[in-house]
N, C-alpha and C positions, 0 to 999 in steps of 0.2 A: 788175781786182780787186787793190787794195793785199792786203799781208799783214795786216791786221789785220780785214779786211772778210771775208763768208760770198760765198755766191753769190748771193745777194738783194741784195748790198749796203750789210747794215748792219755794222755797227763792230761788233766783239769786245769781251767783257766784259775788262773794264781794273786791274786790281786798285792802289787807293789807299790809301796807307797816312799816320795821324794823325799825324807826329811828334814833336808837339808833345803828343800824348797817351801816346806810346810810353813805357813803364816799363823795356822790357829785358829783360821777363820768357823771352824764347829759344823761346816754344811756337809760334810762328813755326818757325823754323828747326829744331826738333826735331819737327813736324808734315810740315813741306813743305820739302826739304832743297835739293832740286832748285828752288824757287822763290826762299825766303827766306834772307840771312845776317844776322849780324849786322854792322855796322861798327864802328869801332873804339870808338867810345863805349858798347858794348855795345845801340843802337838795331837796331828795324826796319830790313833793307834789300834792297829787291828785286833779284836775284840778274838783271847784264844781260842783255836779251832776252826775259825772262820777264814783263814787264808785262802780257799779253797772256792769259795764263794762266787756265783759270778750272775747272780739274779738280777731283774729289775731295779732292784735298791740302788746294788753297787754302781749301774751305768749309771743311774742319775745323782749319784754322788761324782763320778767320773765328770759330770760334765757341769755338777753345781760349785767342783773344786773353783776358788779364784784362780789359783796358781798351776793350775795341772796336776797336782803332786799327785794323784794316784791314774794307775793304769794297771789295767787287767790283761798278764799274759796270758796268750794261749787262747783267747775270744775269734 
């Protein structure tokens, strides 16, 4: 079993993030602190090792994004 996989097998939900849609707006990283930073351009950035992620935090960062920019495959 990789670390990203259950015991069945399948892959873990994957959290991707738009950048190209990203505004900067921070509800990200003031949502899910342990997840999300920002980088220096003031963008989305998923905090290393955390892609994997797909707790409470991240849905209400999912739905505090202005812009959509993030969505969790595999939920």
């Amino acid at each position: 079993m990789s670390p990203h996989t259950d015991e069945a097998g399948r892959e873990s939900a994957r959290i991707r993030v738009d950048r190209d849609r990203c505004v900067g707006g921070g509800m990200c990283a003031l949502v899910a602190p342990d997840v999300f930073t920002q980088d220096d351009d003031g963008l989305n950035k998923i905090i290393e090792g955390q892609e994997y992620s797909d707790g409470p935090a991240v849905r209400e960062a999912m739905r505090a994004c202005p812009v959509q920019a993030i969505n969790v495959v595999g939920l």
